[in-house]
C-alpha positions in Angstrom: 7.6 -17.7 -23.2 10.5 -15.6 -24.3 13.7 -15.8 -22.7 14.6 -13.5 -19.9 17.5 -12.1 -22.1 15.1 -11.3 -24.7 12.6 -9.4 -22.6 15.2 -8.0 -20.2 18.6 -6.4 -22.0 20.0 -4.6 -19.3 20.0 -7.1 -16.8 23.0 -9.6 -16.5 20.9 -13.2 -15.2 24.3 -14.3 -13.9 23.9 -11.4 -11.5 20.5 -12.8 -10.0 19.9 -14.6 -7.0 19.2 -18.5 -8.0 15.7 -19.6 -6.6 14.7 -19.9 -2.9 15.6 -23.7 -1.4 15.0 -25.2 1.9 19.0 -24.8 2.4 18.4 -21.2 2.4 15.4 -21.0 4.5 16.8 -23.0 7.5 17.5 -21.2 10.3 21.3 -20.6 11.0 23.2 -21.2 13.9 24.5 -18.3 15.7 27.2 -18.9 17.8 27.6 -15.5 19.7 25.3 -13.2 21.5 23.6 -10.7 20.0 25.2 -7.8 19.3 23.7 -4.6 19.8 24.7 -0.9 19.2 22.8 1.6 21.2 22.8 5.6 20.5 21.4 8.5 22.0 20.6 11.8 21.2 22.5 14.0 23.8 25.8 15.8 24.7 24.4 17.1 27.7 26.8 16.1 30.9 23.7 15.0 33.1 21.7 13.5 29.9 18.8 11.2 31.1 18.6 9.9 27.6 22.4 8.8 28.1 21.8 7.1 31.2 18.6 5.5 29.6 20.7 4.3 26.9 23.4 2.9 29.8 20.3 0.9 31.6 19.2 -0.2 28.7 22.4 -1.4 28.5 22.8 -3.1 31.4 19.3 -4.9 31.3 20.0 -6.3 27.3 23.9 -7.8 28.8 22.1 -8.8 31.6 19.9 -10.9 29.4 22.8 -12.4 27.4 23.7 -10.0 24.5 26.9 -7.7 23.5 26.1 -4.3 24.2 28.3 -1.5 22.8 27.1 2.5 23.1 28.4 5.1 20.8 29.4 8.4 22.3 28.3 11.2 19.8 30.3 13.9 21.2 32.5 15.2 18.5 31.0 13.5 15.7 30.7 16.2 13.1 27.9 17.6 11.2 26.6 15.2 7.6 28.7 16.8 5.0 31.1 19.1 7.3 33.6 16.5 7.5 35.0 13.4 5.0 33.6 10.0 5.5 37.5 9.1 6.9 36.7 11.1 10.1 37.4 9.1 12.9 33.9 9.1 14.8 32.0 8.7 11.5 34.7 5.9 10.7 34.0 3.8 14.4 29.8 4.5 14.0 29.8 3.2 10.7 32.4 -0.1 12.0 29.7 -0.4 14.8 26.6 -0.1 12.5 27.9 -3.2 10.5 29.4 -4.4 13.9 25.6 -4.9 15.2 22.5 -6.8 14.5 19.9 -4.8 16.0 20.3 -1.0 17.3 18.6 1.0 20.3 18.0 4.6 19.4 17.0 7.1 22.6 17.0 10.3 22.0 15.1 12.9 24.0 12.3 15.4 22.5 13.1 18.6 21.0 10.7 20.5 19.6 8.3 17.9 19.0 11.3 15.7 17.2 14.2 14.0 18.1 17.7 16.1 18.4 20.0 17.1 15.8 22.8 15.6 17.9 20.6 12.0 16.8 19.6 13.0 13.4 23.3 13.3 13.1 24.0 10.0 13.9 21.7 8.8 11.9 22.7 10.7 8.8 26.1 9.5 9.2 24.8 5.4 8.8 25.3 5.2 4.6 22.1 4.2 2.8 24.2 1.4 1.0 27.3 -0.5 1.2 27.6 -2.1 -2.5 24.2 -3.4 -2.6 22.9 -3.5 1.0 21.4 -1.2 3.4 23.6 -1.4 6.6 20.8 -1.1 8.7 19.3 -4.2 6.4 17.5 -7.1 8.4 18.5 -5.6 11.8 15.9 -5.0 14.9 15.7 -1.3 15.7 13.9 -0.1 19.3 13.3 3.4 19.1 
């Protein structure tokens, strides 16, 4: 068998993860609740998918975990504004924050709204190598 360096050039093998080990594969212990970021998809002042969200809420601390909602009014549109805005700055702090995510947005022309496409624009596809939404739960 030729050696990786031979067959692969352009790929550093120091770079590579080393093989998988029962050290890895053991569960962890986690020693705080779960932490979980919840968004919806309104701005409206009597919003029932904003009072979803908040019973949601309530039921998930309720059951033991750290809830924490993020208010979309005021974020700005993908692309209308720099990634050091404040409200994209504290949804992307809370997407890496959390470790699973609640999305409720209502229906608007058979989709969700912009207001949550927004939201969801603003979450980067990468930081460095990993997704932040990487090997989180997501309720929809």
């Amino acid at each position: 068998m030729k050696n990786m360096n031979d067959t692969l050039k352009n790929i550093d093998p120091t770079l590579l993860d080393a093989p998988m080990t029962e050290e890895k594969l053991r569960p962890k212990e986690v020693a705080h609740p779960p932490r979980i970021l919840m968004l919806y998809g309104s701005l409206r002042e009597r919003s029932y998918s904003r009072l979803t969200t908040e019973e949601a809420a309530r039921l998930l601390m309720g059951m033991g975990a750290e809830v924490k909602i993020f208010n979309p009014s005021g974020l700005p549109l993908p692309d209308d504004a720099p990634e050091t805005h404040p409200k994209v700055v504290e949804l992307r702090e809370l997407v890496l924050w959390s470790e699973g995510m609640v999305w409720c947005s209502p229906e608007r022309h058979g989709a969700m709204t912009g207001i949550m496409k927004t939201q969801i624009d603003w979450i980067p596809l990468t930081s460095g190598a990993v997704r932040p939404s990487q090997g989180k739960t997501l309720a929809v």
